[in-house]
C-alpha positions in Angstrom: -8.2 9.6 -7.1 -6.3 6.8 -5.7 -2.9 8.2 -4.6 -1.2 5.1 -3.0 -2.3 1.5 -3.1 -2.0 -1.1 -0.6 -1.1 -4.2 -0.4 0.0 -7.4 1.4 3.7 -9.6 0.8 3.4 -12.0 -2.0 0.1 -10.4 -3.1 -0.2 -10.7 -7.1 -0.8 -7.3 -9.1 -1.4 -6.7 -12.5 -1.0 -3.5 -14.3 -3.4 -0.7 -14.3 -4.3 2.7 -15.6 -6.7 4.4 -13.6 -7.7 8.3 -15.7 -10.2 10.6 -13.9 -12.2 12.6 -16.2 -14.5 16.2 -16.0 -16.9 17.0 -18.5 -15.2 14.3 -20.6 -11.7 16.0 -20.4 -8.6 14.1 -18.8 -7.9 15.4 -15.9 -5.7 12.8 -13.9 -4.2 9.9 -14.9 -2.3 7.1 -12.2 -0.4 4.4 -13.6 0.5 1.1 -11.8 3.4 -1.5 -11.8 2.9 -4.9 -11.9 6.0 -5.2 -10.6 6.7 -1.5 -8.1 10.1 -1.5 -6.9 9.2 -0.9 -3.3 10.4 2.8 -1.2 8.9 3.1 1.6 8.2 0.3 4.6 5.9 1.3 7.2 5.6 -0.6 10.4 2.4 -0.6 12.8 2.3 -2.3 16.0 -0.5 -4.6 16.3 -1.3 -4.1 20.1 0.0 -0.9 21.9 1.2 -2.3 24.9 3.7 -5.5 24.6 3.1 -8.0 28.0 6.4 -9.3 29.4 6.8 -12.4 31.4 9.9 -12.8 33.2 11.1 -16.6 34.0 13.6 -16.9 36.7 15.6 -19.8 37.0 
């Protein structure tokens, strides 16, 4: 089952329902916000190491 989605800035969602079943019973149901207030921001660096160049006058 889908526990987080993700996503890019200015990305357009719709609502969703998404209901996991067993031998045709329920048995998990995730619902989804067109509009999720966010509460969480995660950060990743894109390259590990940063280069520096130093300029002197």
């Amino acid at each position: 089952m889908i526990d987080e989605l993700t996503g890019h800035w200015g990305m357009k969602w719709e609502d969703a329902v998404f209901i996991g079943y067993v031998d045709g019973q329920e048995v998990i149901r995730r619902n989804y916000s067109r509009n999720p207030v966010p509460t969480e921001l995660r950060v990743a660096a894109r390259f590990q190491r940063l280069l520096v160049s130093v300029r002197r006058n």
